[in-house]
N, C-alpha and C positions, 0 to 999 in steps of 0.2 A: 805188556810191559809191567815188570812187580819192580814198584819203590817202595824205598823205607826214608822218612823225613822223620829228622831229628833234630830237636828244640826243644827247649823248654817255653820257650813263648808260645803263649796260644793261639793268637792273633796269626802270626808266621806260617803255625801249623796248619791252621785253617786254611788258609790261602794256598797253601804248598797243596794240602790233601784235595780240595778242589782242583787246583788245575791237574795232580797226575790222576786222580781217580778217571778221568777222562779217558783214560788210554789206557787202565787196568786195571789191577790189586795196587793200590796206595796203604801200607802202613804206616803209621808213627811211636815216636818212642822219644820221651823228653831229659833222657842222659847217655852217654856214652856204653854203661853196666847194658841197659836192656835191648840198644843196638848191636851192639856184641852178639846178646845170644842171641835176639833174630837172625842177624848172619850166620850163624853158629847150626841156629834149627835148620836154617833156608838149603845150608849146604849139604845137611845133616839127610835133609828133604828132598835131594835134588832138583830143587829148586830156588837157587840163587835169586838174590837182587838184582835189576839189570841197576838201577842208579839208585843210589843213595847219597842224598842231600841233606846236609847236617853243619848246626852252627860251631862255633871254636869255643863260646863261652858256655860251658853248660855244668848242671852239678853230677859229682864222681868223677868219671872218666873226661876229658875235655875234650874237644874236635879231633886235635892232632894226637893225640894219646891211642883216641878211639880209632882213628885214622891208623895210625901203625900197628894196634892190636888186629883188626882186619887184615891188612897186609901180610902180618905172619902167620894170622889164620890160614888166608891162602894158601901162604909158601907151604906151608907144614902140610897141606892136605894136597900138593903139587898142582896146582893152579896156575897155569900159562897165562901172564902179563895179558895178553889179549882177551883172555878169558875173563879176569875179574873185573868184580864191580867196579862199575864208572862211579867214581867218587868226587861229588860238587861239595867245596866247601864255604859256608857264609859266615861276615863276621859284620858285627854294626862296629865293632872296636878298628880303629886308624892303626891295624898293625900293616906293617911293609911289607911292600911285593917282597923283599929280600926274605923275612921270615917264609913265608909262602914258597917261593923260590926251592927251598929244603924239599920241601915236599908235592913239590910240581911234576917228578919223574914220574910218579902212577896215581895221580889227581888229574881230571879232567878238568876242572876248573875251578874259580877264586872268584865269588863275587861278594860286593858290599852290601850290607841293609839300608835301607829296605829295598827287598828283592826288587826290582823291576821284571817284570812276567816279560818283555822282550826283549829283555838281556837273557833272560835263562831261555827263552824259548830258541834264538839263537845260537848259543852254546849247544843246546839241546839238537839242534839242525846241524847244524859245524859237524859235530862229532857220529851224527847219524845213528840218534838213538830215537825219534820222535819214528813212530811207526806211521806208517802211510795217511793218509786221512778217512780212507775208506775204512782202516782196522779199529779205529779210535772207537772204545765202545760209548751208549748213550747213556747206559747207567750207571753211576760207579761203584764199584765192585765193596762188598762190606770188607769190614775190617777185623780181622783175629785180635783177640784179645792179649795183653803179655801174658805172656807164662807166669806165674804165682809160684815162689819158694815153698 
């Protein structure tokens, strides 16, 4: 499984690249710009994100910005709704399911900070993206560096 966790908090990120490093290549990226083009390289690479999980408050691009630039990424490269990225969004900010709501057609899911690791590990099950137990590797896989302008 290849995630990309995006945040500017470290603490967050930490914790996030821990638990997916488990099950495979975990990336991070602490704004909207540099998640972009990893998605950008990934598809570029043939090989996509399967989830990326990203805050709403961040600096540059914001969750829901970065959320929709993705999206049209897709569209534009003809990416079949079931094919793209599973996309988890978190926010420590009290905004409403109704904002959320907007963009729930092709979000897998909305949780609040601080993560609970069995809230997302459930969503994670729900949606049948946690790969088997026996595939889960024991080391976690290193990290690519961003790309440099």
């Amino acid at each position: 499984m290849k995630t990309l966790v995006v945040d500017d908090e470290v603490v967050t990120v930490k914790m996030l690249k821990r638990l997916f490093s488990r099950f495979g290549q975990c990336v991070s990226a602490t704004n909207g710009y540099d998640a972009l083009e990893f998605v950008k390289i990934a598809y570029d690479e043939g090989e996509p994100f399967d989830i990326l999980i990203m805050d709403v408050v961040m600096p540059g691009l914001n969750g829901f910005e970065t959320y929709s630039a993705i999206r049209d990424l897709e569209f534009s490269l003809g990416i079949e709704k079931d094919s793209q990225t599973k996309i988890i969004i978190m926010t420590g900010l009290g905004i409403s399911r109704e904002i959320f709501e907007l963009h729930k057609t092709s979000c897998m899911a909305y949780l609040y900070k601080p993560i609970e690791v069995s809230e997302l590990m459930q969503v994670l099950q729900k949606n049948n993206i946690l790969p088997q137990a026996s595939q889960a590797t024991q080391e976690p896989q290193a990290e690519p560096s961003l790309p440099v302008d």
